[in-house]
N, C-alpha and C positions, 0 to 999 in steps of 0.2 A: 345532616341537614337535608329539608326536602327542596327537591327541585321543582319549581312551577313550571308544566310546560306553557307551551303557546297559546293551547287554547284554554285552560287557566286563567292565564294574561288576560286574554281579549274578552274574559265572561267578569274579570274582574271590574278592568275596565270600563265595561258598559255597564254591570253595576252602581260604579260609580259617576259614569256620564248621569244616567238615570237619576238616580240620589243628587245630583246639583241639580240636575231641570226639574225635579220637583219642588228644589228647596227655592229657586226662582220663581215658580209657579205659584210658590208660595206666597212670596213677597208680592207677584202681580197681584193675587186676591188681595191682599193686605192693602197694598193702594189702592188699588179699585174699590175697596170697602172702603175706606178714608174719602174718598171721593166720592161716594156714591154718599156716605153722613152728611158732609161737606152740602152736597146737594140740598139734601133733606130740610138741612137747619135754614139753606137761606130761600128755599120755597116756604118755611113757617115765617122765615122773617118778614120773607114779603108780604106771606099775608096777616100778619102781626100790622104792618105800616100800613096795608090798605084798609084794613077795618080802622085804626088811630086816626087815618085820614078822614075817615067817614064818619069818624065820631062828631068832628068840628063842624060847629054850623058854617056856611056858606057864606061868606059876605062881598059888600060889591057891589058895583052896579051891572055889571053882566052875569048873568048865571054861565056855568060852566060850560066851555061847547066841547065837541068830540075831540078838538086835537087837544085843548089842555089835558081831557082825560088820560088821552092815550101818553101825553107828554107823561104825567105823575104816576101812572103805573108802571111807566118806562123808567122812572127815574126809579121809583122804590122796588123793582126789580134789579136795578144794577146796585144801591144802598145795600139794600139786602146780599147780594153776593159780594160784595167789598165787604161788610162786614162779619159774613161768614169766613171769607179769607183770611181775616186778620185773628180771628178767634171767636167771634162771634159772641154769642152766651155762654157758650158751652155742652150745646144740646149735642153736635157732632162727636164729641171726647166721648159723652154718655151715652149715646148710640154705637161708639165704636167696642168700650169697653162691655158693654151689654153682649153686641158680637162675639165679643173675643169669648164670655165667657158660656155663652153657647157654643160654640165651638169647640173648645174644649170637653 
C-alpha cells in the first residue's frame, strides 16, 4: 500500500478546495445569466407595454401632462418586471437555454 506524505495531502487538498470554487463559480455565472435573461425579457416587456400604450388613441378632456406620463411608464416598468418574475412569456428560459448551448 502507498503512503501519501504531507505534502501530497496538502496538493490534494487544494486540488480539491479549487475544483468546488470553481464548481461554485460556476453556479454564480449560472444565476447571474438567469438574471441578467430575467432582465432582458422585462426591459422587452416594458417596451412591448409602451408601444400598446401608444397604440390607443388619447381620450378626455385633458391631454396628458408630464407626471401621468411619468406615472404609466413607472407603472409598465414595474408590470413588466412582475411579470418577468412570475415567468413572463418565456423569452428569459429561451435566452438562457440559447446560453447554455453556447457554452457548451
Amino acid at each position: 500500500m502507498m503512503k501519501i506524505s504531507p505534502d501530497m495531502n496538502a496538493v490534494f487538498m487544494l486540488k480539491t478546495e479549487s475544483f468546488s470554487k470553481k464548481e461554485s463559480a460556476g453556479n454564480a455565472d449560472m444565476k447571474n445569466g438567469e438574471a441578467v435573461c430575467h432582465e432582458m425579457e422585462s426591459l422587452f416587456l416594458h417596451h412591448l407595454l409602451r408601444e400598446m400604450r401608444a397604440s390607443v388613441p388619447a381620450s378626455g378632456l385633458w391631454g396628458k401632462n408630464n407626471g401621468e406620463k411619468i406615472f404609466t411608464d413607472m407603472l409598465d416598468g414595474q408590470l413588466a418586471s412582475e411579470l418577468s418574475a412570475k415567468g413572463g412569456i418565456g423569452l428569459a428560459l429561451m435566452l438562457m437555454e440559447q446560453l447554455q448551448k453556447k457554452g457548451e
